[in-house]
C-alpha beads as a LAMMPS data file, in Angstrom:
LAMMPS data file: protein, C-alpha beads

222 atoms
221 bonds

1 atom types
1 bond types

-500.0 500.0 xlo xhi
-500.0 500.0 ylo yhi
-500.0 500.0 zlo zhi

Masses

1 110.0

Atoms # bond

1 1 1 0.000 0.000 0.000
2 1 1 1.054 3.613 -0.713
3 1 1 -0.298 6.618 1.031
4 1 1 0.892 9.819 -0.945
5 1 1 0.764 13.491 0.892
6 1 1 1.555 16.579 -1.235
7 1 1 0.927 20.141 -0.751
8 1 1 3.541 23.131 -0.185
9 1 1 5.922 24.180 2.362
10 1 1 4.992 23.875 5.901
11 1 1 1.476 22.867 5.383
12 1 1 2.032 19.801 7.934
13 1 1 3.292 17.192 5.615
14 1 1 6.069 15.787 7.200
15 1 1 4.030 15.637 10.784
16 1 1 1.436 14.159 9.402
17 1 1 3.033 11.345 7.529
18 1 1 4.378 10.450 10.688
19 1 1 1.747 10.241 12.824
20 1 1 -0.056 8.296 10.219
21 1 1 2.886 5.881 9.570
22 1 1 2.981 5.320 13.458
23 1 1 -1.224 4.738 13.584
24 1 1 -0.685 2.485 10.622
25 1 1 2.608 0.815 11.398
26 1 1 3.884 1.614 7.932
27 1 1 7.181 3.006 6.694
28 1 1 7.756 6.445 6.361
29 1 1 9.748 8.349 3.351
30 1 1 10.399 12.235 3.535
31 1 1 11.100 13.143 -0.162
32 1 1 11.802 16.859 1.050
33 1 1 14.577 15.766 3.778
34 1 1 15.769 14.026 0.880
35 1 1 15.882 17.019 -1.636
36 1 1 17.722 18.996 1.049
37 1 1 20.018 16.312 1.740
38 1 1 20.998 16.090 -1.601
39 1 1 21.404 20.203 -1.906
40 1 1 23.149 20.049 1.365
41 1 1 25.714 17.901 -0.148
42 1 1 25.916 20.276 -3.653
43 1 1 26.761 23.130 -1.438
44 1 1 29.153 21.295 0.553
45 1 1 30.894 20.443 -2.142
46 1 1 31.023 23.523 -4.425
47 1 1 29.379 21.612 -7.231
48 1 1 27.819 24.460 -9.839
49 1 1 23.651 23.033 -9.984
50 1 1 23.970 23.511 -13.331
51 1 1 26.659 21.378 -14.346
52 1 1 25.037 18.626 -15.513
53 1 1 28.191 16.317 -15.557
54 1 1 29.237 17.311 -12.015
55 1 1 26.179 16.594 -11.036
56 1 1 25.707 13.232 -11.858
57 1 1 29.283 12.389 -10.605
58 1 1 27.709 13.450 -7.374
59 1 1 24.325 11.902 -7.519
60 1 1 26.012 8.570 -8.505
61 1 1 28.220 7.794 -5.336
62 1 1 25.856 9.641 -2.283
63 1 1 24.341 7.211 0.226
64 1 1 20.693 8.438 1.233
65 1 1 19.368 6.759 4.382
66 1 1 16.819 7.077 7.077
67 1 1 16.269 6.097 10.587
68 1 1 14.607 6.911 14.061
69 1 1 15.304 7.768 17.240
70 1 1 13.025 9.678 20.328
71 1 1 13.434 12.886 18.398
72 1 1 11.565 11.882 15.335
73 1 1 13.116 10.992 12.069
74 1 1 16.650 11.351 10.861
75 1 1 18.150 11.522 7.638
76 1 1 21.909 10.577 6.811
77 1 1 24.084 11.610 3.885
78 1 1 26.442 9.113 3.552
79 1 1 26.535 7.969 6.817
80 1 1 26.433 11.425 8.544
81 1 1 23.457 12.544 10.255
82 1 1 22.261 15.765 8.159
83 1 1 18.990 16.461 10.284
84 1 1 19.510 19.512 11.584
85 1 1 21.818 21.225 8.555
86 1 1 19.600 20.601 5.841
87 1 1 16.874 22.974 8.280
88 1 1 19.434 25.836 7.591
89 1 1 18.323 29.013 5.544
90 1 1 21.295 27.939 2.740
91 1 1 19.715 24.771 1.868
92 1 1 16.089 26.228 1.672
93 1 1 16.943 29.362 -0.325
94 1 1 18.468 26.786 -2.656
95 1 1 16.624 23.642 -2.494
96 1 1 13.475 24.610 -5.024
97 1 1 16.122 25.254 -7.803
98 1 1 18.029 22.124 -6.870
99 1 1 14.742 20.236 -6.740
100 1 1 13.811 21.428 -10.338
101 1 1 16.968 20.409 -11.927
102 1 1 16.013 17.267 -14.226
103 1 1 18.905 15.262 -13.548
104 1 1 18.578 15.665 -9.780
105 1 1 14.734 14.526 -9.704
106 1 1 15.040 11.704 -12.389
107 1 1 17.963 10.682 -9.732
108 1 1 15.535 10.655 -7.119
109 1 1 12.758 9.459 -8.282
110 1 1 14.054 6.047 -8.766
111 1 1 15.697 6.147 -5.427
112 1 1 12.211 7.018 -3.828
113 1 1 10.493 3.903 -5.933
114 1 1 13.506 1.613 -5.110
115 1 1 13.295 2.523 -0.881
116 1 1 8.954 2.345 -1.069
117 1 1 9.075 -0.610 -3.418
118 1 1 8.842 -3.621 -0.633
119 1 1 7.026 -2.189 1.803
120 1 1 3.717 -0.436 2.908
121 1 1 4.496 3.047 2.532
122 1 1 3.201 7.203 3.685
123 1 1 5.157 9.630 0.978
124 1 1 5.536 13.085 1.683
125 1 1 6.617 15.757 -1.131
126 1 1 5.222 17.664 -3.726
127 1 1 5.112 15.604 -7.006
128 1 1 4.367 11.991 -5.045
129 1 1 0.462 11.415 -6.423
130 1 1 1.462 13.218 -9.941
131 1 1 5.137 12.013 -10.577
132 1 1 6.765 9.629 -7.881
133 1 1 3.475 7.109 -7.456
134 1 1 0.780 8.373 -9.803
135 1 1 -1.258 5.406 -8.693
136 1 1 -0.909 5.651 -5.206
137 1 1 -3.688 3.741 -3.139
138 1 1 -4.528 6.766 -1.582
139 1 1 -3.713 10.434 -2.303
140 1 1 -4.036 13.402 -0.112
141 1 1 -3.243 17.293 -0.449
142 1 1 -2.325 18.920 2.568
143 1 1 -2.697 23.600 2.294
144 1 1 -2.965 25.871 5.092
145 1 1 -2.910 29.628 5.639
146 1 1 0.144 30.866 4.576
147 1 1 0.667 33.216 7.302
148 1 1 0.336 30.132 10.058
149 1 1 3.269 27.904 7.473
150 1 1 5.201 30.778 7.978
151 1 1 4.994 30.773 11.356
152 1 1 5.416 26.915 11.847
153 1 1 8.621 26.645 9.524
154 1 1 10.225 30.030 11.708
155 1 1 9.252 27.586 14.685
156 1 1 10.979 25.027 12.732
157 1 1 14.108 26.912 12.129
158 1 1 14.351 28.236 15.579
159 1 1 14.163 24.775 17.156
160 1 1 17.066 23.847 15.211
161 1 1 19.213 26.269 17.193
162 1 1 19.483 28.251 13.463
163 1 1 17.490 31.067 14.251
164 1 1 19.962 33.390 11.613
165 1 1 18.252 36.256 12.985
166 1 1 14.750 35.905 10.820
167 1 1 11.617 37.107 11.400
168 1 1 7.694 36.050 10.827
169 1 1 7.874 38.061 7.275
170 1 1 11.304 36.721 6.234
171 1 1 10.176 33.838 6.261
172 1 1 6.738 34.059 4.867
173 1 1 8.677 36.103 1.622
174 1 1 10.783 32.842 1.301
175 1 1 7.834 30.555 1.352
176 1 1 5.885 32.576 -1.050
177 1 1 8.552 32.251 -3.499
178 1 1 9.401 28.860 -2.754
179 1 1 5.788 28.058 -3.471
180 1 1 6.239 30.221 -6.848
181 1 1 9.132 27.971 -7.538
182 1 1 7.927 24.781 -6.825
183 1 1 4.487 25.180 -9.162
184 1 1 6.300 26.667 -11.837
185 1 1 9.164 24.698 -11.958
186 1 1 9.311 22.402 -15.491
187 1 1 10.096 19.425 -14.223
188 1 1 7.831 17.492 -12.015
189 1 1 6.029 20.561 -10.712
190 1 1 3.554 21.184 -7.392
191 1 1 0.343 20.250 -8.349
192 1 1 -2.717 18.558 -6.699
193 1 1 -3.497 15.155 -8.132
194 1 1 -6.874 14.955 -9.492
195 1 1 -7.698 12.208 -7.616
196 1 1 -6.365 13.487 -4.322
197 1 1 -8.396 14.564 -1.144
198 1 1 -7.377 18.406 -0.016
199 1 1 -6.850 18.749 3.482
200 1 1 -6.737 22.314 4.760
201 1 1 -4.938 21.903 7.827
202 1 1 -5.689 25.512 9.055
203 1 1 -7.668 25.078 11.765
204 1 1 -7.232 21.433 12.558
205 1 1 -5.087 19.951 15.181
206 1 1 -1.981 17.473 14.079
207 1 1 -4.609 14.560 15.775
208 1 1 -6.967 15.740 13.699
209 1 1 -5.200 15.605 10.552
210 1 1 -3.897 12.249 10.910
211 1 1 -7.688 10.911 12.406
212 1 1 -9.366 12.274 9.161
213 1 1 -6.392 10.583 7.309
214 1 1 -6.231 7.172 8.972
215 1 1 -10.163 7.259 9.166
216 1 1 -10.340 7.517 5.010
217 1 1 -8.105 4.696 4.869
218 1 1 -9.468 2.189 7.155
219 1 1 -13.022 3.335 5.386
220 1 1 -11.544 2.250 1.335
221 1 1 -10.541 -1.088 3.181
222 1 1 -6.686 -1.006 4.380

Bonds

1 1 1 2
2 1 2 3
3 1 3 4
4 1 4 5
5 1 5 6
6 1 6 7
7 1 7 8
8 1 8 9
9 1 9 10
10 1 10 11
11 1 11 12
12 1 12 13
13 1 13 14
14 1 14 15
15 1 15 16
16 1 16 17
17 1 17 18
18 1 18 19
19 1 19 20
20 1 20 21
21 1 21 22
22 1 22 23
23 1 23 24
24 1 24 25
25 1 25 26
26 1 26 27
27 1 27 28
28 1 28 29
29 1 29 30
30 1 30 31
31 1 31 32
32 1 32 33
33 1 33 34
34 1 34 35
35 1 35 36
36 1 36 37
37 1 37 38
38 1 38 39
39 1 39 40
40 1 40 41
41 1 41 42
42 1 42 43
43 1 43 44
44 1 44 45
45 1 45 46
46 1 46 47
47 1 47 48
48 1 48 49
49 1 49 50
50 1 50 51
51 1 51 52
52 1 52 53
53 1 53 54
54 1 54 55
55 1 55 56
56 1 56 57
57 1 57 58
58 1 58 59
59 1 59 60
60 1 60 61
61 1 61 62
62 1 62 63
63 1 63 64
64 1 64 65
65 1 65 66
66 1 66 67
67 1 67 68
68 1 68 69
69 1 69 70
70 1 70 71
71 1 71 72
72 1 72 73
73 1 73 74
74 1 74 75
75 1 75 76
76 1 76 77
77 1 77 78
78 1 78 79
79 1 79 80
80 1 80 81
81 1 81 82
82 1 82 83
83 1 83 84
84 1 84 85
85 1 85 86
86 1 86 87
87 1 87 88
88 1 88 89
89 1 89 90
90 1 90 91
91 1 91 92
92 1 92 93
93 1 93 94
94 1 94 95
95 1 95 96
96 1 96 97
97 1 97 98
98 1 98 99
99 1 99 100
100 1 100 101
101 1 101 102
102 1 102 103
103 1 103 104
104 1 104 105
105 1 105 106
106 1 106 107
107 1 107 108
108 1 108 109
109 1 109 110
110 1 110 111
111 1 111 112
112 1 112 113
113 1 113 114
114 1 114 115
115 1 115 116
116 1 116 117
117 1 117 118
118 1 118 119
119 1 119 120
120 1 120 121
121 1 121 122
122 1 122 123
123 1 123 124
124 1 124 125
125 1 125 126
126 1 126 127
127 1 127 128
128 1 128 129
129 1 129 130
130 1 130 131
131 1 131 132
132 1 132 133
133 1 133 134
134 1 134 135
135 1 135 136
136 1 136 137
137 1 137 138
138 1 138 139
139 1 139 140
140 1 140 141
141 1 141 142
142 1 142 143
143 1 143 144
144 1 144 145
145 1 145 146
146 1 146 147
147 1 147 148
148 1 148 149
149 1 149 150
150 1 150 151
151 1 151 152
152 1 152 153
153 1 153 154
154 1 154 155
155 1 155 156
156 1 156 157
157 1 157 158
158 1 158 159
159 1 159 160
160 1 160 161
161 1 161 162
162 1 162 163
163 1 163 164
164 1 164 165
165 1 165 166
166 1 166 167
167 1 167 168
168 1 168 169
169 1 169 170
170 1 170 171
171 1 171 172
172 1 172 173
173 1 173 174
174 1 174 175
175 1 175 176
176 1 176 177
177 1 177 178
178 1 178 179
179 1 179 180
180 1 180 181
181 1 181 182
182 1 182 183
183 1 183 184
184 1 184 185
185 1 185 186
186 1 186 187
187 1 187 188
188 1 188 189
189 1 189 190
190 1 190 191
191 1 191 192
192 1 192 193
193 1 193 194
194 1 194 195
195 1 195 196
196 1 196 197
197 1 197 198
198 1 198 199
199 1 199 200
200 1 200 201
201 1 201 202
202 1 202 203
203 1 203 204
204 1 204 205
205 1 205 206
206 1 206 207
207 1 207 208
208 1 208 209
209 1 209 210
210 1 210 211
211 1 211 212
212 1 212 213
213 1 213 214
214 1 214 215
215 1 215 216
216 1 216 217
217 1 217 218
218 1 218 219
219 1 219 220
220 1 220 221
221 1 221 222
């Protein structure tokens, strides 16, 4: 089974897909952690985004992993736990362009099929109903006020310890034009599947969310 979650920045994806994974005692995948990872390791490594040939050098010998602890989930780039850098305001001013590069998404794509591929699966991105598993068992699309994403990614970013000195409209700027990025992007673009349930998560708690989610499920017969 795979349960597919879309929708834009800070509109409770990530949360969500966990708490459902956990109700469900399926696997998790965070597409998004893995996009940042991935830009993480570009900017680490001084390699140009638009050197196609670099690029794919890269993509070829990087080690993407996941795994758990009290915390929540953690993400490692070859063997290093990346967690909390790929949080910082570097890799999210630059991950939408990253993410949009055709090499770097045809990369991941197949990594994303390979890790959901044996087991029952929650996705969380932006292209997984559309692109990544168009025929998902079940699709969802999570949106919220903009103003309240804004304020849960600053919450996000401050919790990290990476405050950089931001502020409720910084960061609602950023997500505005990472949300122009992401749906205008050419390849593999933000878009709600037409078969996928919107969620506006606005005024719902996180239990909520993932009751309404789990409840649709169990109601198609999981």
């Amino acid at each position: 089974m795979i349960v597919a979650i879309d929708g834009p920045a800070a509109a409770g994806k990530s949360t969500t897909a966990i708490g459902v994974a956990k109700r469900l005692g399926i696997t998790y995948l965070d597409t998004g952690a893995m996009y940042r990872a991935v830009t993480l390791g570009l900017i680490e490594n001084s390699i140009n985004f638009e050197n196609s040939i670099e690029l794919e050098k890269y993509l070829i010998q990087i080690k993407l992993e996941f795994s758990e602890d009290k915390s929540g989930a953690l993400i490692f780039l070859n063997d290093v736990d990346v967690t909390e850098q790929i949080r910082s305001t570097k890799v999210t001013e630059n991950v939408s362009e990253v993410s949009g590069l055709k090499t770097v998404r045809k990369f991941m794509v197949n990594i994303q099929r390979q890790m959901a591929k044996d087991y029952d699966c929650i996705i969380e991105g932006r292209d997984i109903g559309t692109v990544v598993y168009p025929n998902a068992d079940f699709k969802f699309f999570l949106v919220a006020d903009e103003r309240l994403r804004a304020k849960r990614r600053l919450y996000d970013i401050m919790s990290t310890g990476m405050s950089e000195s931001l502020n409720i409209d910084d960061v609602l700027r950023d997500l505005n034009n990472r949300d122009y990025k992401d749906s205008t992007r050419k390849h593999s673009p933000l878009k709600k599947a037409d078969d996928a349930e919107i969620i506006d998560t606005t005024n719902l708690t996180l239990n909520e969310v993932i009751d309404k989610i789990v409840n649709i499920i169990n109601q198609k017969g999981h």
